[in-house]
N, CA, C and O atoms as CSV, one atom per row, in Angstrom:
chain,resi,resn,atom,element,x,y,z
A,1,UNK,N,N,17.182,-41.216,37.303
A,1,UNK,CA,C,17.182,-39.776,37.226
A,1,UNK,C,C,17.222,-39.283,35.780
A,1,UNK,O,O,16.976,-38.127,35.438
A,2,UNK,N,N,17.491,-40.085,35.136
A,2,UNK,CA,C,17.467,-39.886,33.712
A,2,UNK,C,C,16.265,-39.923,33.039
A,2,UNK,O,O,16.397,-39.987,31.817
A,3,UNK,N,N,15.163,-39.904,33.443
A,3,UNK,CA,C,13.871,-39.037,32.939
A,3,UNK,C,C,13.959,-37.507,33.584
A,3,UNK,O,O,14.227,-36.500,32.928
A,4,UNK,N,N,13.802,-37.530,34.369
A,4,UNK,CA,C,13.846,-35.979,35.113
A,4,UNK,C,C,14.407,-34.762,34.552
A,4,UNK,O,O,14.037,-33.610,34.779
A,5,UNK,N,N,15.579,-35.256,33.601
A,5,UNK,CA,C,16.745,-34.715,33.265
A,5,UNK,C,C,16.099,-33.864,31.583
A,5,UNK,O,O,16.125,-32.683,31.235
A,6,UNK,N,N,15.633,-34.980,30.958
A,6,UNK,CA,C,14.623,-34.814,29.729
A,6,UNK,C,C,13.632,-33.937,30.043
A,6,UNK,O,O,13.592,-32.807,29.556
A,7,UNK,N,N,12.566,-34.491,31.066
A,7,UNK,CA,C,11.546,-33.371,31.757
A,7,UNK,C,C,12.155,-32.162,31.734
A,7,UNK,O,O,11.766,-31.291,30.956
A,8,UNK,N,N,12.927,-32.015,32.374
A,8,UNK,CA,C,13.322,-30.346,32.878
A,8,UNK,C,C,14.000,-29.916,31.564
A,8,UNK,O,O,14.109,-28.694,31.465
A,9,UNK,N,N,14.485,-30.643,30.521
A,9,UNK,CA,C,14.848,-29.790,29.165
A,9,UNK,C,C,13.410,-29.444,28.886
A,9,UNK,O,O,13.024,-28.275,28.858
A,10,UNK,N,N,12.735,-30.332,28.709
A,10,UNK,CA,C,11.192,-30.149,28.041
A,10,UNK,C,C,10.342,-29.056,28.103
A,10,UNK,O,O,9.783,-28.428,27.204
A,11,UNK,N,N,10.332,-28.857,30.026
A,11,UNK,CA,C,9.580,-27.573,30.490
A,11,UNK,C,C,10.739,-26.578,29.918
A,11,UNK,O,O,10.367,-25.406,29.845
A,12,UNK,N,N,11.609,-26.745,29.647
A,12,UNK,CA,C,12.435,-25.510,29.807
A,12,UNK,C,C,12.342,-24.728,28.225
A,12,UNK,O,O,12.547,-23.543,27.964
A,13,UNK,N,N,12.024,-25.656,27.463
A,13,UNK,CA,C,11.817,-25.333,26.053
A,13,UNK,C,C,10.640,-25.026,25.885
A,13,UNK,O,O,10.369,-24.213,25.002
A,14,UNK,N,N,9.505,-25.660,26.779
A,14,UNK,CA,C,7.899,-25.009,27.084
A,14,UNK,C,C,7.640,-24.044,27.181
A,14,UNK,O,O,6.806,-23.403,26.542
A,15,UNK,N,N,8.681,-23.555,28.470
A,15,UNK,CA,C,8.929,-22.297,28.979
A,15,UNK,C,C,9.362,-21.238,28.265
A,15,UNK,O,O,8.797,-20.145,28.311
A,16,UNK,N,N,10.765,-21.575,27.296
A,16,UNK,CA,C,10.893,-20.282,26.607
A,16,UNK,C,C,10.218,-20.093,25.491
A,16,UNK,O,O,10.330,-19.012,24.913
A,17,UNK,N,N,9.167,-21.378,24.839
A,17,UNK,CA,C,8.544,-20.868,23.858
A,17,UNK,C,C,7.386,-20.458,23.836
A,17,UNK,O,O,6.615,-20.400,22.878
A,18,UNK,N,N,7.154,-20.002,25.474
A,18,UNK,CA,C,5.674,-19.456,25.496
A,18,UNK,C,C,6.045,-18.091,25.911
A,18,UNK,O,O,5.178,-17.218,25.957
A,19,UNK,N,N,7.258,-17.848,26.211
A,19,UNK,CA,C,7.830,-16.534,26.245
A,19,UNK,C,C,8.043,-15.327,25.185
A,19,UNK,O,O,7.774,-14.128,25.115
A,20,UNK,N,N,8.745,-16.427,24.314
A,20,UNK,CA,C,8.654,-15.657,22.753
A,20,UNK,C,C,6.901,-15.674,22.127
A,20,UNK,O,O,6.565,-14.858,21.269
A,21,UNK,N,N,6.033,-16.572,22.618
A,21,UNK,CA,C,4.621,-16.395,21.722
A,21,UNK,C,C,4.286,-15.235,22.835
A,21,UNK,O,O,3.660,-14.267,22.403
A,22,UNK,N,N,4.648,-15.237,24.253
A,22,UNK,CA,C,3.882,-13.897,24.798
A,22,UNK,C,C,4.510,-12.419,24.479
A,22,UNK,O,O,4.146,-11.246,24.399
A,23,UNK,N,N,5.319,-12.974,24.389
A,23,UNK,CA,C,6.315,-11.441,23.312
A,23,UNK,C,C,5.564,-11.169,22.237
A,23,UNK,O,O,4.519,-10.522,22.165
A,24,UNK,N,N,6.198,-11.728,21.386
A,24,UNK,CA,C,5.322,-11.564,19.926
A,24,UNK,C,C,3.726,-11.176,20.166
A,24,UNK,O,O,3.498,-10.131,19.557
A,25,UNK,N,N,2.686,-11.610,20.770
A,25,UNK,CA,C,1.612,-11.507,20.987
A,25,UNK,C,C,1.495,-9.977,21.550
A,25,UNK,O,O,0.700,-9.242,20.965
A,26,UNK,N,N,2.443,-9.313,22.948
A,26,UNK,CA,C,2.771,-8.302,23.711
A,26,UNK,C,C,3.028,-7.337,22.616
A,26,UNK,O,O,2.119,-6.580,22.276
A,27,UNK,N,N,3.834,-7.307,22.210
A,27,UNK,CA,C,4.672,-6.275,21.431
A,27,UNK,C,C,4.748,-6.534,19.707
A,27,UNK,O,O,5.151,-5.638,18.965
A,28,UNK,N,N,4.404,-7.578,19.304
A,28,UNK,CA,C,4.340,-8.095,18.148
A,28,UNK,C,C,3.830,-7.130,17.013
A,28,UNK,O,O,4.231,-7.192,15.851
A,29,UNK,N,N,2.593,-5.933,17.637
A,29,UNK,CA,C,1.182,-5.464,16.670
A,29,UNK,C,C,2.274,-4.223,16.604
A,29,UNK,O,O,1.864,-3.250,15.971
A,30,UNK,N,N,3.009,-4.160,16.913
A,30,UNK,CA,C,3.436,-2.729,16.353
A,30,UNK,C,C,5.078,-3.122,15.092
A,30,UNK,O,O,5.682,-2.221,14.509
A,31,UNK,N,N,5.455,-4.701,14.974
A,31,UNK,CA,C,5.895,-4.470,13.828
A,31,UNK,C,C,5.202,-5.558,12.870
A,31,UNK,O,O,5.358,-5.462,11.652
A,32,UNK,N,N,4.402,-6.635,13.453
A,32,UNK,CA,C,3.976,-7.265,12.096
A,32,UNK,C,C,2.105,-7.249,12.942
A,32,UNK,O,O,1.606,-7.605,14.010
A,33,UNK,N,N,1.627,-6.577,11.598
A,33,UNK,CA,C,0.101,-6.691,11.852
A,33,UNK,C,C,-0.905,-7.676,11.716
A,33,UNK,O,O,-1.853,-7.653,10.932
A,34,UNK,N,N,-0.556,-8.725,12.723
A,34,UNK,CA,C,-1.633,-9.985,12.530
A,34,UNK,C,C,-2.896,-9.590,12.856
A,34,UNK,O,O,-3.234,-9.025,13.896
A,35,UNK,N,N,-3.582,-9.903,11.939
A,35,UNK,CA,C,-5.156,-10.136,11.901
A,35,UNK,C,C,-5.280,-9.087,11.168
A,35,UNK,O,O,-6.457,-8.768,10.998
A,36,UNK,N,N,-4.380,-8.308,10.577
A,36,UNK,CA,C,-5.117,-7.549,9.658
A,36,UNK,C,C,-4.179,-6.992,8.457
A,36,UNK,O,O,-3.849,-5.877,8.053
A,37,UNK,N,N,-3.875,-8.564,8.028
A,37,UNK,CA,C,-2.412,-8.627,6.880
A,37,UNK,C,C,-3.308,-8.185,5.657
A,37,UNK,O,O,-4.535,-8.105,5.694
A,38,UNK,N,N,-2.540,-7.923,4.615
A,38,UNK,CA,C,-3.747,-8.006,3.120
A,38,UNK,C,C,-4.289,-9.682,2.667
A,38,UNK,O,O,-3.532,-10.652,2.701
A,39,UNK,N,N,-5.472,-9.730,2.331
A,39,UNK,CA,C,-5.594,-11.057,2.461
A,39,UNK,C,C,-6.773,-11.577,3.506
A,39,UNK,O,O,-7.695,-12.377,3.351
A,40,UNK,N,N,-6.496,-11.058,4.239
A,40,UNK,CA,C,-7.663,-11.345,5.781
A,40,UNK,C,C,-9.110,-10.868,4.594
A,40,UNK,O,O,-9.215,-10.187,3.575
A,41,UNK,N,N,-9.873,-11.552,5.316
A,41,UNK,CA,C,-11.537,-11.140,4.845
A,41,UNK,C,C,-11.809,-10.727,5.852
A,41,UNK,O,O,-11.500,-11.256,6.919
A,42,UNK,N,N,-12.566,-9.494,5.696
A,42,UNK,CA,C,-13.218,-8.399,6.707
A,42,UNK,C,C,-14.569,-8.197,5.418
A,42,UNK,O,O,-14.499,-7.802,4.254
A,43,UNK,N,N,-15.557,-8.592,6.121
A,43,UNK,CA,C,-16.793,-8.032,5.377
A,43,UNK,C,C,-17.873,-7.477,6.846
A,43,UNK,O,O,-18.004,-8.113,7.892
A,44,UNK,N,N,-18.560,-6.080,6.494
A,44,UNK,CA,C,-19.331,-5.762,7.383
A,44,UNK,C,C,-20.477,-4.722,6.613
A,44,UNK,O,O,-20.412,-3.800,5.800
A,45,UNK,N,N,-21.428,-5.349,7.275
A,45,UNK,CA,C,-22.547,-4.976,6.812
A,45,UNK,C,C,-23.375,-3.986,7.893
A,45,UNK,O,O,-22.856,-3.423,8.857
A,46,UNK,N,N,-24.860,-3.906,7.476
A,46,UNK,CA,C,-25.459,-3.059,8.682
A,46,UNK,C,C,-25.529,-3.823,10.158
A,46,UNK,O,O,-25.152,-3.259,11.185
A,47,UNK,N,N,-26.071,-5.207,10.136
A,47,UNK,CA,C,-26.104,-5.977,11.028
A,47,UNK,C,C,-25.216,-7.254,11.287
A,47,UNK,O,O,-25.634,-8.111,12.066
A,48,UNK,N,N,-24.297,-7.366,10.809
A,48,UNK,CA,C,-23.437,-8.311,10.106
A,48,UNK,C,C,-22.203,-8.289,10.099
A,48,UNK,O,O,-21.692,-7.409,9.406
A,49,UNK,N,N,-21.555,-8.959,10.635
A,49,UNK,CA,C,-19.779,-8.891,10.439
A,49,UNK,C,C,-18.985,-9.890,10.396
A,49,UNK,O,O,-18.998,-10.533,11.446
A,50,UNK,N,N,-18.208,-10.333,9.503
A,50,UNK,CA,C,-17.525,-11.460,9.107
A,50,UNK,C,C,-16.027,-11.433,8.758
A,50,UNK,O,O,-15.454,-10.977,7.768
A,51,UNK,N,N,-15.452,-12.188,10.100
A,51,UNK,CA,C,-13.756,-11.852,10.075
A,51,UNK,C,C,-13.483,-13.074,9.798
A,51,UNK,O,O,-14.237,-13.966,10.186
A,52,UNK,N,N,-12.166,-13.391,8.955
A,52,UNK,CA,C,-11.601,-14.329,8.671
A,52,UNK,C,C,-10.276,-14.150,8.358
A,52,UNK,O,O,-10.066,-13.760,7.209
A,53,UNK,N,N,-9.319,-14.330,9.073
A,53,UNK,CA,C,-7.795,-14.232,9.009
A,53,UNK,C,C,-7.401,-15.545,8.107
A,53,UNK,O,O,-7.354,-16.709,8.505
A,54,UNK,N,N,-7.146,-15.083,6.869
A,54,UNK,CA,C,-7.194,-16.224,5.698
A,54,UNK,C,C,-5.461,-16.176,5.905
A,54,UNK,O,O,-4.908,-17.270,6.011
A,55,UNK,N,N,-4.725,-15.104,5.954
A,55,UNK,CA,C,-3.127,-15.250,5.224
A,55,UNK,C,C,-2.697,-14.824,6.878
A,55,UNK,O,O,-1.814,-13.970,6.955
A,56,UNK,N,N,-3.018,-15.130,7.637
A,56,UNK,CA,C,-2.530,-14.566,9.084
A,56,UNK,C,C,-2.536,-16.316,9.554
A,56,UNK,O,O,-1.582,-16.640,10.261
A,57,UNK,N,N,-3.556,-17.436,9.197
A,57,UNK,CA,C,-3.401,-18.401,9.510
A,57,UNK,C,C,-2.684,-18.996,8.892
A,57,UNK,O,O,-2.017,-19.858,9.465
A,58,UNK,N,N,-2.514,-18.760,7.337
A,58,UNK,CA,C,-1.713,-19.386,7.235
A,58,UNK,C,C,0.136,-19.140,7.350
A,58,UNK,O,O,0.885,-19.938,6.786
A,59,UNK,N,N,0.585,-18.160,8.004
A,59,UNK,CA,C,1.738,-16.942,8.432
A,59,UNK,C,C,1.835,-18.342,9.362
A,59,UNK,O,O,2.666,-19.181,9.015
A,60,UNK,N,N,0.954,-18.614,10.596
A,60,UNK,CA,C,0.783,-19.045,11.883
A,60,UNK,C,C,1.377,-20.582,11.743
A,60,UNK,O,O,2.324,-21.014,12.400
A,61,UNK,N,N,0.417,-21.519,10.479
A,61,UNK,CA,C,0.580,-22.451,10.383
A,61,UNK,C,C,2.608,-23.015,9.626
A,61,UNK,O,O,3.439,-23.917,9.736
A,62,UNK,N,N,2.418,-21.875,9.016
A,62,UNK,CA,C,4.023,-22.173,8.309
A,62,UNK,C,C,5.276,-22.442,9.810
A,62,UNK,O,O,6.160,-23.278,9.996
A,63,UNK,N,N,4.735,-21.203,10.679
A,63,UNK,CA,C,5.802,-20.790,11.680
A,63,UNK,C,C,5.763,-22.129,12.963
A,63,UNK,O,O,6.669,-22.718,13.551
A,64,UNK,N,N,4.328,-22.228,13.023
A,64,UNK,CA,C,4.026,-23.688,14.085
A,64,UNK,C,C,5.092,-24.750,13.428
A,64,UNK,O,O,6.004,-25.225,14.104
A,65,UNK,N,N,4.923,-25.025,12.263
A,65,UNK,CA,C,5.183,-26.270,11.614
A,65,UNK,C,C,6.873,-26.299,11.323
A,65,UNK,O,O,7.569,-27.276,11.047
A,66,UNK,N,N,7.138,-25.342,11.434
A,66,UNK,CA,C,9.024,-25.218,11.125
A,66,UNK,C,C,9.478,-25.056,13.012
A,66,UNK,O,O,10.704,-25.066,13.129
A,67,UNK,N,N,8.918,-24.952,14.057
A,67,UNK,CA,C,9.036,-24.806,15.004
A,67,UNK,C,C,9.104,-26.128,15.675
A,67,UNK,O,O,10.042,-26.592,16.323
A,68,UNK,N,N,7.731,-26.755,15.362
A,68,UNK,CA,C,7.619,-27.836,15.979
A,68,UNK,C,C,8.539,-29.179,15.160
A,68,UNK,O,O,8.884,-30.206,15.744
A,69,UNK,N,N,8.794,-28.897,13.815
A,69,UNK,CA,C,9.914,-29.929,13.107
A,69,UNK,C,C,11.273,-30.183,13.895
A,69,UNK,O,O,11.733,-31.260,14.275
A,70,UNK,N,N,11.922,-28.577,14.073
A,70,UNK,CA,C,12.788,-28.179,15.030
A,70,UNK,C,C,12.844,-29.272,16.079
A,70,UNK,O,O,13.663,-30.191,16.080
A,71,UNK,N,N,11.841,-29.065,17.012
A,71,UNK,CA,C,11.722,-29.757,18.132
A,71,UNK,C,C,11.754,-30.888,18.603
A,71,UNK,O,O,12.431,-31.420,19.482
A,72,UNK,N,N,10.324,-31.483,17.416
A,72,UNK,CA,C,10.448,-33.120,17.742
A,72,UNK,C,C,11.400,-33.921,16.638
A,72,UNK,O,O,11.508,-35.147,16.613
A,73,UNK,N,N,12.196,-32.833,15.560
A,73,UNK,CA,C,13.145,-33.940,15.044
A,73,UNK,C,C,13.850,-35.275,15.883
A,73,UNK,O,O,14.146,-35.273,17.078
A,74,UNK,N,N,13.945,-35.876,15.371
A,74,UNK,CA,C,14.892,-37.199,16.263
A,74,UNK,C,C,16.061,-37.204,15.579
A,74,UNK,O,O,16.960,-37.981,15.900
């Protein structure tokens, strides 16, 4: 039974951290403006449009990476 026990921490940490990304995602744009931080490339032309979230990925990548250290530390 002592896998099961791990499992159900696992989902349970699955669970609340897709809670806080659907939060943040839900309600998030009205205090921090992802995808359109200073920094992002927005170029648009007549026929033409080119988005690139340059400092929003990397916002994303800092927060993944201190999250997931958290987690799978041993």
């Amino acid at each position: 039974m002592g896998g099961f026990e791990s499992l159900g921490k696992l989902l349970m940490a699955a669970g609340i951290l897709l809670l806080v990304i659907g939060a943040i995602l839900s309600f998030g744009e009205k205090f921090l403006p992802f995808g359109r931080l200073p920094g992002d490339l927005f170029v648009e032309k007549e026929n033409f449009t080119f988005y690139f979230p340059v400092v929003t990925s990397l916002i994303v990548s800092v927060i993944l990476t201190i999250v997931l250290n958290v987690l799978f530390r041993r």
